[in-house]
N, C-alpha and C positions, 0 to 999 in steps of 0.2 A: 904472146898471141896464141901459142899453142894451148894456154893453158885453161883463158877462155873460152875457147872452142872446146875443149875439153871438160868444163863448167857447162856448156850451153846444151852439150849432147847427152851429158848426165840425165841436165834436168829437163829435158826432152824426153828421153828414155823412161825418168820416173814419172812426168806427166801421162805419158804412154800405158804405162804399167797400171798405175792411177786410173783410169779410166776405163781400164780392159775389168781391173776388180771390182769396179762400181756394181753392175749388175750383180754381182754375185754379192758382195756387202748387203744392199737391197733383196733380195732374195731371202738372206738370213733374218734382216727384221721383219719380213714377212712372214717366214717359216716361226719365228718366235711369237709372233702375235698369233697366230691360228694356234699356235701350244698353249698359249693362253686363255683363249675359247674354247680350245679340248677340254680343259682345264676346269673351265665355268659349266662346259656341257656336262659333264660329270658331276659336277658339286650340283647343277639342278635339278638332274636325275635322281642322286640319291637326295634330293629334300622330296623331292616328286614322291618316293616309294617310298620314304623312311621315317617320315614328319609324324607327329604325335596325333594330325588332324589334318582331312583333305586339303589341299591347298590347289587353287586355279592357277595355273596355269599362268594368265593373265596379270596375277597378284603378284607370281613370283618375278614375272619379268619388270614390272612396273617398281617394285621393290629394288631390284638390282640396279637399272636406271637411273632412281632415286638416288640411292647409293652411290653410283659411280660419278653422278653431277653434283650431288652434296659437296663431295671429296674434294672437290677443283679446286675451288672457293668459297668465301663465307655468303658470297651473291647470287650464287648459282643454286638453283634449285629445278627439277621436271617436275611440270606441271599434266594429269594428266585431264581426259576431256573438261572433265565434271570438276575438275578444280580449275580448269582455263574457263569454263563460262561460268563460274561463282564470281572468280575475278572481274572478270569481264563487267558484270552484272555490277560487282562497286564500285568500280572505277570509273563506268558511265551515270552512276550516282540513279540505277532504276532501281533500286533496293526499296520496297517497299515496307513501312517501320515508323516509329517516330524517330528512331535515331539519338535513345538514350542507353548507357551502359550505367547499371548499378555495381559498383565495387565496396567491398570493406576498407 
């Protein structure tokens, strides 16, 4: 009997413990994910000042985006405005054309 009791308070004590290091566990993938960002804030800055050709601002983060939804999977892709209303535009079939493609 004693020995269950002594089982029971263990694993009371580690569920205890367990719980008290949660927040701090959390904290660390938080603290690793903004190292990450430091990380990209950097590598954007120098494309920013060090690119062979101006590059906007706008281009570089729409790129990145791209990039990082590409990655997921082979179904994912960011769309951004002007490629969400082209779509839009065929998919509601107002594409105006005859709607021939010439191939070799």
């Amino acid at each position: 009997m004693k020995k269950v009791a002594l089982v029971a308070l263990g694993g009371a004590a580690g569920f205890a413990l367990a719980l008290s290091l949660l927040p701090q566990a959390q904290g660390a993938s938080e603290s690793s994910a903004y190292r990450q960002l430091d990380l990209f804030s950097d590598a954007f800055e120098r494309v920013r000042a060090n690119y062979v050709r101006p590059v906007q601002d706008s281009e570089l983060v729409s790129a990145a985006i791209q990039g990082m939804v590409s990655n997921l999977d082979p179904h994912s892709s960011y769309m951004d405005a002007k490629s969400y209303n082209d779509m839009h535009i065929t998919t509601k079939s107002q594409f105006g054309g005859v709607g021939i493609e010439v191939t070799q």
